[in-house]
N, CA, C and O of each residue as an XYZ file, in Angstrom:
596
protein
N      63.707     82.101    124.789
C      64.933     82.878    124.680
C      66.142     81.953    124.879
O      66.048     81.019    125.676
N      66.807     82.080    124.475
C      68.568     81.283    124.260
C      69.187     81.220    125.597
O      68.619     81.885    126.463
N      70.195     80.582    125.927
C      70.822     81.140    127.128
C      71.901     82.224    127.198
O      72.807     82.022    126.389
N      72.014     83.086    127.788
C      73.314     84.281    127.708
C      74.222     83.690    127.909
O      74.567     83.456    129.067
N      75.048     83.166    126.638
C      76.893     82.760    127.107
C      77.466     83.516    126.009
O      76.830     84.359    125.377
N      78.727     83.192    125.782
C      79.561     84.190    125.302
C      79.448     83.193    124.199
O      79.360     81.969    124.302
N      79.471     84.094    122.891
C      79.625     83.036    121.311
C      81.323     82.823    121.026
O      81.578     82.554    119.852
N      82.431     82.905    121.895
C      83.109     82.750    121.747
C      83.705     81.795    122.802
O      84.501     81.076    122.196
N      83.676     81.456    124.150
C      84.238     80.586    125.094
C      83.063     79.892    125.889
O      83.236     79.199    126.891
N      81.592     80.230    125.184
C      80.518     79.329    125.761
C      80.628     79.898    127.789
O      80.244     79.062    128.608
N      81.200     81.406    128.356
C      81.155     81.127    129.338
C      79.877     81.832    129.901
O      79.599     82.843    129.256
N      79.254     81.633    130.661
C      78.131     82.319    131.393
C      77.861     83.245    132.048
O      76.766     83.763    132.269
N      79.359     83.626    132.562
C      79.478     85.009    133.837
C      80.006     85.818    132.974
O      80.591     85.588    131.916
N      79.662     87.138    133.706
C      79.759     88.538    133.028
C      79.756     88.309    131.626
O      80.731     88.180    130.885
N      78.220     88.263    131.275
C      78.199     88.430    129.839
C      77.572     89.637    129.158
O      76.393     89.870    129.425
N      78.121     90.315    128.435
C      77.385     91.336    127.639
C      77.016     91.620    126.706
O      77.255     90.660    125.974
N      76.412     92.566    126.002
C      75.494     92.463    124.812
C      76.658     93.780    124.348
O      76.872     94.864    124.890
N      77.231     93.174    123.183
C      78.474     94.002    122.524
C      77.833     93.971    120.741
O      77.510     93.153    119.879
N      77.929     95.392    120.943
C      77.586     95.632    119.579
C      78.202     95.516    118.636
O      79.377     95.365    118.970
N      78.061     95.494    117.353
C      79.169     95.085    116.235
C      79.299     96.049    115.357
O      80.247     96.054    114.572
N      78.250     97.115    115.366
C      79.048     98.778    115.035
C      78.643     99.376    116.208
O      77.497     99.252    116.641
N      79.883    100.294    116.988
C      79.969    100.988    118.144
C      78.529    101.722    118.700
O      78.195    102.552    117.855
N      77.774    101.697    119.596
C      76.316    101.974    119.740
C      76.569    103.909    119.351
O      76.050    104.855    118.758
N      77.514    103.603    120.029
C      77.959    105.617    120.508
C      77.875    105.630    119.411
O      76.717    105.587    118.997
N      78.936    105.691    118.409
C      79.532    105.839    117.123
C      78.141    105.947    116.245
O      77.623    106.992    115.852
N      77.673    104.620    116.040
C      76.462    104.935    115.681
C      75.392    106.371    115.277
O      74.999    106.997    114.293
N      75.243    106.359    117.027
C      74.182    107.573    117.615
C      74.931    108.463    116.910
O      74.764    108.597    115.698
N      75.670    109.035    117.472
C      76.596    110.175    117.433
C      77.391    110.335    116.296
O      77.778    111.502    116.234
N      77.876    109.517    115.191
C      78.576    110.007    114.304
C      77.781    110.114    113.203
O      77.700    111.019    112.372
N      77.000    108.715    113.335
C      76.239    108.435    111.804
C      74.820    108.670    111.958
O      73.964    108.275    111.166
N      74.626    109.280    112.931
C      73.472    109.844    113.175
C      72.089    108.788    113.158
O      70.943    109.133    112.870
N      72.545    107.408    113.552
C      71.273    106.561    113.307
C      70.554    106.701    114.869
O      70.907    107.171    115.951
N      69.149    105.902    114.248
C      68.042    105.829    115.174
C      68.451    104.854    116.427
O      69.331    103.994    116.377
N      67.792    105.105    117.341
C      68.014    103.818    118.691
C      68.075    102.298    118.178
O      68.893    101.399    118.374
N      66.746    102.380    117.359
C      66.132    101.142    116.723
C      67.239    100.560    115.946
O      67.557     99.374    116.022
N      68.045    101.778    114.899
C      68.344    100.821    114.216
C      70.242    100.670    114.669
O      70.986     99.996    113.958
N      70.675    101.298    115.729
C      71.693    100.878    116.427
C      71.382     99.660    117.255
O      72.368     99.308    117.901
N      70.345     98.927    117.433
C      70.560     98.155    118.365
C      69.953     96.786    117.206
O      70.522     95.694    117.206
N      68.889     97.048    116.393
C      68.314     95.756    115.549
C      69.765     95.079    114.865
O      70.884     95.537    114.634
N      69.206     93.937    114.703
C      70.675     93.384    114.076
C      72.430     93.524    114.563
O      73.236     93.339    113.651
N      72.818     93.743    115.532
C      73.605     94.763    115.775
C      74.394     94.278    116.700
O      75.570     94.639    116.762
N      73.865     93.389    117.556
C      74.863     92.907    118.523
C      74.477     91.135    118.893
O      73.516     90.390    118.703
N      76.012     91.012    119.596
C      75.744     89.472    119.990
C      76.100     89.503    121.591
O      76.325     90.593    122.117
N      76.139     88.546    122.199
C      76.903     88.230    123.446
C      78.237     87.710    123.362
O      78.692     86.861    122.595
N      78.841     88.426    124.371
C      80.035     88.020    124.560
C      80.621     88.215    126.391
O      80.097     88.938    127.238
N      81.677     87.427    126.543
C      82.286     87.380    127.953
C      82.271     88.946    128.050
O      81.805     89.640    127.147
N      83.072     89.703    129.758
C      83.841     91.059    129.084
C      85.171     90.675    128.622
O      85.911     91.516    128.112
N      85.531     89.413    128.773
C      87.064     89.382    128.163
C      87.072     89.814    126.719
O      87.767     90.735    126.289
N      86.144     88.987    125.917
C      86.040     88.868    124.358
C      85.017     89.985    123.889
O      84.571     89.958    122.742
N      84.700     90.842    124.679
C      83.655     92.226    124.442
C      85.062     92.813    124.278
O      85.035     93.594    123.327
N      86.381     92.739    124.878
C      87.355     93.975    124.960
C      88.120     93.451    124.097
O      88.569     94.390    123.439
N      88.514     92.524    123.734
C      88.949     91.874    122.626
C      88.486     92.529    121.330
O      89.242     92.971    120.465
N      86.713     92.545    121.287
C      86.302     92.779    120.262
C      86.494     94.215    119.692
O      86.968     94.555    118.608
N      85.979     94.997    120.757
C      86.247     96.203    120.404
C      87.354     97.292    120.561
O      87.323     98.479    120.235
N      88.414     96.503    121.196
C      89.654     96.907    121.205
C      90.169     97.969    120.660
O      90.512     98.038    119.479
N      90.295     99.272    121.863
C      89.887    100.703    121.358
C      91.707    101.276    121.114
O      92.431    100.988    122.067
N      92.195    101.807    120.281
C      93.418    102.214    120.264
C      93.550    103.860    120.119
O      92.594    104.434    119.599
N      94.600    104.588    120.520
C      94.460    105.471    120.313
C      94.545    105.622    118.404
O      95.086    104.833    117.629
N      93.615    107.249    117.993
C      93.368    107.345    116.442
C      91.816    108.042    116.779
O      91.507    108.997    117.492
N      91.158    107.295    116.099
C      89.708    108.084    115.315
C      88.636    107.072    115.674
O      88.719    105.848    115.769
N      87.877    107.675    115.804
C      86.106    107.138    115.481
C      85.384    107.619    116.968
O      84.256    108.085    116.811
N      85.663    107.592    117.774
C      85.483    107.641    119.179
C      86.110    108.407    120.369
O      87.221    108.174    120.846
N      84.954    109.659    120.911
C      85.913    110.215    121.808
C      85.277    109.784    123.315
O      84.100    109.488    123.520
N      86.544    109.833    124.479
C      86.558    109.281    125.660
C      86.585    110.287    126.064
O      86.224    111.043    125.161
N      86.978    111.232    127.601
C      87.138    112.458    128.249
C      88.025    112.697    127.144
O      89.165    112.289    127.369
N      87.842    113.282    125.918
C      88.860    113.841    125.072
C      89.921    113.153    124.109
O      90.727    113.675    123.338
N      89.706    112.006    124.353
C      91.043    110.654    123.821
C      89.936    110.558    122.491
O      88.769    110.172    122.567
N      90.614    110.996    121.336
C      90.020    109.983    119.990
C      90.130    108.472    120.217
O      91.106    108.002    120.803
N      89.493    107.987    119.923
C      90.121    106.278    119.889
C      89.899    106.098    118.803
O      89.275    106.966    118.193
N      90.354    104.806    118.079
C      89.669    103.722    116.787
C      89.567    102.629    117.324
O      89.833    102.442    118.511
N      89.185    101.782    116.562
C      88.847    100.234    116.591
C      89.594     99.834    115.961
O      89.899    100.227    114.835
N      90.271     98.520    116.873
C      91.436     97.838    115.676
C      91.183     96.549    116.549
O      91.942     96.305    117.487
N      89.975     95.610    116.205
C      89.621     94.819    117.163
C      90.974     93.075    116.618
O      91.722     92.731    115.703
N      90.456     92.566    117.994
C      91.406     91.470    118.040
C      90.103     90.399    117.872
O      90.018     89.582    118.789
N      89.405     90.337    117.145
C      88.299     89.964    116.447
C      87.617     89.595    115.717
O      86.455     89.767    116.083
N      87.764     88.836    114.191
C      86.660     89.129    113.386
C      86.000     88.034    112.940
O      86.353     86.858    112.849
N      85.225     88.460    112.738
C      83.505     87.760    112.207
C      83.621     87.510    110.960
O      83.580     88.372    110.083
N      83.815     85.997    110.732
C      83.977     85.126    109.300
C      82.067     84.270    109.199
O      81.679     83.223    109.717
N      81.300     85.276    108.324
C      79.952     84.614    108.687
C      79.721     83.595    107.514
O      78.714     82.920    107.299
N      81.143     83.660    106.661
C      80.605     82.108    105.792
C      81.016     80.876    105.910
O      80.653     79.865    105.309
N      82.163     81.101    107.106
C      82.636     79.880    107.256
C      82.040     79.725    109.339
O      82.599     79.191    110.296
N      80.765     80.462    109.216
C      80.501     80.385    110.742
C      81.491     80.734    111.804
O      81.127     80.275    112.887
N      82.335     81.225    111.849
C      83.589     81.333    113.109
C      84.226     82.768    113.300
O      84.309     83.788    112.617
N      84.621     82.373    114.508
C      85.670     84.170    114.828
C      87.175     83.200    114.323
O      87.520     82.027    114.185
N      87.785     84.743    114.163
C      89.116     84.721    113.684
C      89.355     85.547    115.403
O      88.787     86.573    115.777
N      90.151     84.885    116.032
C      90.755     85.608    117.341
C      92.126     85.634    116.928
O      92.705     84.767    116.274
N      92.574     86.663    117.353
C      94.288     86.882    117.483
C      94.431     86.907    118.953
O      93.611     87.464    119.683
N      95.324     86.388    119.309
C      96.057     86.536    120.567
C      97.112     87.187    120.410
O      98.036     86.904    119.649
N      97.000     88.346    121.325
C      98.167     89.340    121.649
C      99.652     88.947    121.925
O     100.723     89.252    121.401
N      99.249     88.087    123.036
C     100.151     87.979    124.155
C     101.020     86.615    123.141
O     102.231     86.555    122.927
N     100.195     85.861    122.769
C     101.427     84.865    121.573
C     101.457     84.429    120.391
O     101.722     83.348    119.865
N     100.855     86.370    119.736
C     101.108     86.455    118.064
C     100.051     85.291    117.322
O     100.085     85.128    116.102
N      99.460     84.798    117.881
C      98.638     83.607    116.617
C      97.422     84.004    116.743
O      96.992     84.737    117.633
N      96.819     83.528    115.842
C      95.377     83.572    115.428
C      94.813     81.734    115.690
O      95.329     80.644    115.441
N      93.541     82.173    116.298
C      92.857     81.229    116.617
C      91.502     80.839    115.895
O      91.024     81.973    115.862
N      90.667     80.145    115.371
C      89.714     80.094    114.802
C      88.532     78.770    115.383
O      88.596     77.540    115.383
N      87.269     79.982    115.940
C      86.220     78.842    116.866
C      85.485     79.520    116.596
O      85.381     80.740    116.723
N      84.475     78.270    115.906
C      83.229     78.227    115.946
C      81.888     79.174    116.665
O      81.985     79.785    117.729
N      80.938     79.130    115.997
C      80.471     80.127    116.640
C      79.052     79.418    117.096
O      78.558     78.700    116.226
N      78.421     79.507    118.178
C      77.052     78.853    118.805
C      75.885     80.070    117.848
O      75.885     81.300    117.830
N      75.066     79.144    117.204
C      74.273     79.624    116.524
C      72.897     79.642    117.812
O      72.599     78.640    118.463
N      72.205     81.010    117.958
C      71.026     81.370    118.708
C      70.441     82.650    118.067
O      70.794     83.829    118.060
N      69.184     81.809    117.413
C      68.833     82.576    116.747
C      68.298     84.212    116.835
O      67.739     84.780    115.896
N      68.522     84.694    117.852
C      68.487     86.354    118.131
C      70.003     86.411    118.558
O      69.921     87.261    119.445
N      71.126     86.114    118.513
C      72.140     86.563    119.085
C      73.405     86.655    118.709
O      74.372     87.341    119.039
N      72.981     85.016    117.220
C      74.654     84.673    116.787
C      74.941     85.783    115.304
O      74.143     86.229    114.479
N      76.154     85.914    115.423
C      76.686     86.752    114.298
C      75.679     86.287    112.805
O      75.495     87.148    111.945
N      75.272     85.314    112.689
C      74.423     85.007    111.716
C      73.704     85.934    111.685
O      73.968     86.727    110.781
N      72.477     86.302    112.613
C      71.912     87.302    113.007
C      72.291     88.612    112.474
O      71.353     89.365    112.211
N      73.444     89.019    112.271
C      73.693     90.354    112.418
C      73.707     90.563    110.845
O      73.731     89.690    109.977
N      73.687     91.862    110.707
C      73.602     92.262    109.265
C      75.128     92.294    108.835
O      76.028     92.950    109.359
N      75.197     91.476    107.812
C      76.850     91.330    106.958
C      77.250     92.621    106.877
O      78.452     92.822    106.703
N      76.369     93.714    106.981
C      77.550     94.863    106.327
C      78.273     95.550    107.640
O      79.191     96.344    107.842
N      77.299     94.760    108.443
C      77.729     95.565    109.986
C      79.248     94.808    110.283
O      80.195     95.406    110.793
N      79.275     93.491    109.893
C      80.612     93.144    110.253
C      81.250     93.100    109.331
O      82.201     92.412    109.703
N      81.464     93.431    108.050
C      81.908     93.805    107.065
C      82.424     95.095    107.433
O      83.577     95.284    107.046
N      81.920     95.982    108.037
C      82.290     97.180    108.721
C      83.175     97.276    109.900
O      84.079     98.090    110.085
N      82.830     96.449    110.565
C      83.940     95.884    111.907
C      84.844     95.288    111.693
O      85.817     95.624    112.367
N      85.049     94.209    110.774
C      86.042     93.372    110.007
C      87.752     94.232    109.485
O      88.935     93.893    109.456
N      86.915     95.513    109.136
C      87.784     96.475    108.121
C      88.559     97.249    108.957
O      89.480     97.835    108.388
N      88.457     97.413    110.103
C      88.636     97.801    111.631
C      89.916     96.807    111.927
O      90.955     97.305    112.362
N      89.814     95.304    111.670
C      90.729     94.849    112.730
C      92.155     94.749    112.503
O      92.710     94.731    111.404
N      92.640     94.692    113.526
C      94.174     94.446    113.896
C      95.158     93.455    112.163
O      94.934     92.334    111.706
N      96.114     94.462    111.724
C      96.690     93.863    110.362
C      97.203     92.000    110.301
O      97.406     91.339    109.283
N      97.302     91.523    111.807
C      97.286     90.678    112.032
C      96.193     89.693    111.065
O      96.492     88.776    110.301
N      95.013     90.174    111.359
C      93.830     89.501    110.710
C      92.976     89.836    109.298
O      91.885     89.405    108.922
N      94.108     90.973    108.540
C      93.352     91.207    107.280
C      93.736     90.339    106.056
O      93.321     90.348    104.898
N      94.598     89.641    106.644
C      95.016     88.379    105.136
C      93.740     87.476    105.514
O      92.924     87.441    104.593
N      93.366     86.714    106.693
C      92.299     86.002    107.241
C      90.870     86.388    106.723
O      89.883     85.713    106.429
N      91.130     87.706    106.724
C      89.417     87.534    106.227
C      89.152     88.148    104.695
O      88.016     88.223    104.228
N      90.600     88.668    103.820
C      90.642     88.212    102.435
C      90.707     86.903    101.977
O      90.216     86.552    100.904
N      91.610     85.768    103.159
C      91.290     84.515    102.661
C      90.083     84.167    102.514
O      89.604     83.583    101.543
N      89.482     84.556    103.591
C      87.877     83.881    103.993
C      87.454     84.328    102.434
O      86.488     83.566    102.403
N      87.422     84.903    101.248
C      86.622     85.779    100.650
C      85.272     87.041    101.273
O      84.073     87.182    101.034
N      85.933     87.511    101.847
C      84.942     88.256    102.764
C      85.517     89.536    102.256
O      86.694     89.694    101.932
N      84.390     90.608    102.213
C      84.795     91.802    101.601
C      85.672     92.499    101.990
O      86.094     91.963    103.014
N      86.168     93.313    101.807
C      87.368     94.194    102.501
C      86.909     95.850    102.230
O      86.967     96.459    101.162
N      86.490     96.299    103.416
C      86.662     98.068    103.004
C      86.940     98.879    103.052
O      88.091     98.494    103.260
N      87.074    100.325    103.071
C      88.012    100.798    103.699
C      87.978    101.518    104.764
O      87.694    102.683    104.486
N      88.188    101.286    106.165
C      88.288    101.490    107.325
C      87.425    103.243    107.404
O      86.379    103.177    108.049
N      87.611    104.075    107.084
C      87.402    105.202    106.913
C      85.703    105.162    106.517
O      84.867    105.968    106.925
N      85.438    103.898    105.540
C      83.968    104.491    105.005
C      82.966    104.090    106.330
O      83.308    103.439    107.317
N      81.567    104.704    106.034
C      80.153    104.316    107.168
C      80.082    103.012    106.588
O      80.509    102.745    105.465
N      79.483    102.125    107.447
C      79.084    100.584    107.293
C      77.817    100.845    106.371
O      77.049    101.790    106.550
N      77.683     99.859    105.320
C      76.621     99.868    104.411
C      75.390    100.220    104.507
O      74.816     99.235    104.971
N      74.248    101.484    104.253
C      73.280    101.969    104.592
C      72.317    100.207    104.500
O      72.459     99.131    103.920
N      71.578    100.700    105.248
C      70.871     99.060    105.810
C      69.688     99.952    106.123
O      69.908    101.104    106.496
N      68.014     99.346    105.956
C      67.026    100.134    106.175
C      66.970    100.498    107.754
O      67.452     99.633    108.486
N      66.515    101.512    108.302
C      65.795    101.344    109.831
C      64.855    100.429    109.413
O      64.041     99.971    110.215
Protein backbone atom coordinates (compact mmCIF):
# COMPACT_ATOMS: atom_id res chain seq x y z
CA UNK A 1 0.00 0.00 0.00
CA UNK A 2 1.32 3.68 -0.79
CA UNK A 3 1.86 6.04 1.95
CA UNK A 4 -1.24 8.41 3.01
CA UNK A 5 -0.02 12.03 2.06
CA UNK A 6 -1.87 14.57 0.47
CA UNK A 7 -1.45 14.55 -3.66
CA UNK A 8 -1.25 18.06 -3.38
CA UNK A 9 1.41 19.39 -0.50
CA UNK A 10 2.94 15.75 0.03
CA UNK A 11 1.78 16.43 3.85
CA UNK A 12 1.11 13.43 6.16
CA UNK A 13 -1.17 14.74 9.01
CA UNK A 14 -4.79 14.85 8.84
CA UNK A 15 -5.18 13.19 5.72
CA UNK A 16 -8.38 12.18 4.09
CA UNK A 17 -9.90 10.15 1.56
CA UNK A 18 -11.96 12.98 -0.49
CA UNK A 19 -14.04 11.93 -3.08
CA UNK A 20 -14.17 13.42 -6.50
CA UNK A 21 -18.00 13.10 -7.02
CA UNK A 22 -19.67 14.03 -3.60
CA UNK A 23 -20.19 10.40 -1.76
CA UNK A 24 -23.71 11.91 -0.39
CA UNK A 25 -24.60 13.36 -3.73
CA UNK A 26 -23.82 10.28 -5.23
CA UNK A 27 -25.96 7.96 -2.80
CA UNK A 28 -28.67 10.25 -2.57
CA UNK A 29 -29.15 12.13 -5.73
CA UNK A 30 -27.93 9.78 -8.41
CA UNK A 31 -28.95 7.01 -6.74
CA UNK A 32 -25.59 4.95 -7.14
CA UNK A 33 -24.39 1.82 -5.35
CA UNK A 34 -21.79 2.00 -2.25
CA UNK A 35 -19.42 0.16 -4.61
CA UNK A 36 -19.65 2.30 -7.19
CA UNK A 37 -19.47 5.72 -5.09
CA UNK A 38 -16.40 4.76 -3.64
CA UNK A 39 -14.43 2.53 -6.78
CA UNK A 40 -12.47 4.94 -8.71
CA UNK A 41 -13.67 7.86 -6.87
CA UNK A 42 -11.42 9.29 -4.53
CA UNK A 43 -7.82 10.36 -3.72
CA UNK A 44 -6.05 11.69 -0.57
CA UNK A 45 -5.79 14.86 0.41
CA UNK A 46 -4.67 17.25 3.57
CA UNK A 47 -8.16 18.69 5.30
CA UNK A 48 -6.83 21.94 4.01
CA UNK A 49 -6.95 20.81 0.20
CA UNK A 50 -10.12 18.29 0.95
CA UNK A 51 -11.92 21.93 1.67
CA UNK A 52 -10.34 23.53 -1.04
CA UNK A 53 -11.53 20.77 -3.13
CA UNK A 54 -14.86 20.58 -2.38
CA UNK A 55 -15.58 23.98 -1.56
CA UNK A 56 -19.29 24.06 -0.74
CA UNK A 57 -21.14 27.48 -1.64
CA UNK A 58 -24.38 28.39 -1.04
CA UNK A 59 -26.86 27.09 -4.48
CA UNK A 60 -27.61 23.36 -5.37
CA UNK A 61 -26.48 19.81 -5.28
CA UNK A 62 -26.29 19.29 -1.54
CA UNK A 63 -28.38 19.70 1.50
CA UNK A 64 -26.81 20.52 5.10
CA UNK A 65 -29.50 21.05 8.20
CA UNK A 66 -31.51 22.60 5.28
CA UNK A 67 -28.70 24.88 3.42
CA UNK A 68 -28.66 23.75 -0.44
CA UNK A 69 -25.04 24.01 -1.20
CA UNK A 70 -23.06 23.56 -4.69
CA UNK A 71 -19.62 22.88 -5.49
CA UNK A 72 -17.55 25.53 -6.88
CA UNK A 73 -14.24 23.90 -5.91
CA UNK A 74 -10.87 25.85 -5.68
CA UNK A 75 -9.53 22.76 -7.44
CA UNK A 76 -9.17 21.05 -10.56
CA UNK A 77 -7.88 17.92 -11.88
CA UNK A 78 -5.83 18.40 -15.22
CA UNK A 79 -5.24 14.39 -15.81
CA UNK A 80 -3.32 15.05 -19.12
CA UNK A 81 -0.97 17.22 -18.13
CA UNK A 82 -0.75 15.18 -14.56
CA UNK A 83 -1.41 18.30 -12.14
CA UNK A 84 -3.99 20.32 -10.00
CA UNK A 85 -4.90 23.70 -11.11
CA UNK A 86 -5.20 25.42 -7.40
CA UNK A 87 -6.60 28.90 -7.12
CA UNK A 88 -5.80 30.79 -4.20
CA UNK A 89 -8.46 32.81 -2.69
CA UNK A 90 -6.77 34.94 -0.52
CA UNK A 91 -4.23 36.25 -3.64
CA UNK A 92 -6.40 35.75 -6.80
CA UNK A 93 -3.74 33.35 -8.67
CA UNK A 94 -3.76 30.06 -9.76
CA UNK A 95 -1.12 27.68 -8.94
CA UNK A 96 -0.18 24.53 -10.85
CA UNK A 97 1.58 21.16 -8.95
CA UNK A 98 2.16 18.17 -9.89
CA UNK A 99 0.55 15.36 -8.80
CA UNK A 100 2.35 12.07 -6.81
CA UNK A 101 1.32 9.19 -8.84
CA UNK A 102 0.14 5.95 -6.30
CA UNK A 103 -1.29 3.64 -7.96
CA UNK A 104 -4.74 3.18 -5.92
CA UNK A 105 -4.95 6.85 -5.03
CA UNK A 106 -3.62 9.37 -7.70
CA UNK A 107 -6.20 11.22 -9.83
CA UNK A 108 -4.83 8.95 -12.62
CA UNK A 109 -6.74 6.39 -10.88
CA UNK A 110 -9.93 8.02 -10.96
CA UNK A 111 -12.36 7.74 -13.72
CA UNK A 112 -12.00 10.95 -16.24
CA UNK A 113 -15.62 11.48 -16.25
CA UNK A 114 -15.67 11.75 -12.53
CA UNK A 115 -13.38 14.74 -12.77
CA UNK A 116 -14.66 15.90 -15.82
CA UNK A 117 -17.70 16.19 -13.60
CA UNK A 118 -15.94 18.00 -10.74
CA UNK A 119 -13.91 20.14 -13.11
CA UNK A 120 -17.37 21.69 -14.46
CA UNK A 121 -18.10 22.60 -10.79
CA UNK A 122 -15.10 24.85 -10.29
CA UNK A 123 -14.66 28.35 -9.30
CA UNK A 124 -14.83 30.77 -12.95
CA UNK A 125 -11.43 31.55 -11.89
CA UNK A 126 -10.35 28.11 -13.31
CA UNK A 127 -12.61 27.44 -16.37
CA UNK A 128 -10.28 29.15 -19.02
CA UNK A 129 -7.45 26.61 -17.30
CA UNK A 130 -8.99 23.63 -17.95
CA UNK A 131 -10.39 24.70 -21.60
CA UNK A 132 -6.74 25.51 -22.05
CA UNK A 133 -5.72 22.17 -20.76
CA UNK A 134 -8.12 20.73 -23.68
CA UNK A 135 -10.10 19.02 -21.12
CA UNK A 136 -13.79 18.68 -21.63
CA UNK A 137 -16.10 21.18 -20.38
CA UNK A 138 -19.79 20.33 -19.18
CA UNK A 139 -22.42 21.59 -18.05
CA UNK A 140 -22.47 21.95 -14.36
CA UNK A 141 -26.15 20.90 -14.08
CA UNK A 142 -25.62 17.44 -16.00
CA UNK A 143 -24.89 13.71 -13.81
CA UNK A 144 -21.15 12.80 -14.32
CA UNK A 145 -20.84 10.27 -17.22
CA UNK A 146 -22.71 6.86 -16.58
CA UNK A 147 -19.52 4.61 -15.84
CA UNK A 148 -20.33 0.74 -15.19
CA UNK A 149 -20.82 -0.41 -11.35
Amino acid sequence: MSPRVCQICSRNEKIERCHVVDKNYALNELGWSQKKADFHNWIWLCETHHGMFDNHRTGWSKTIDGTHLRFEPNIAIDYIQKRFVVFDERQRVERQISYHEYPENSPVHVYREYCDWKNARCRPELVMQIKNAGLPFLDPEDPPADVAD
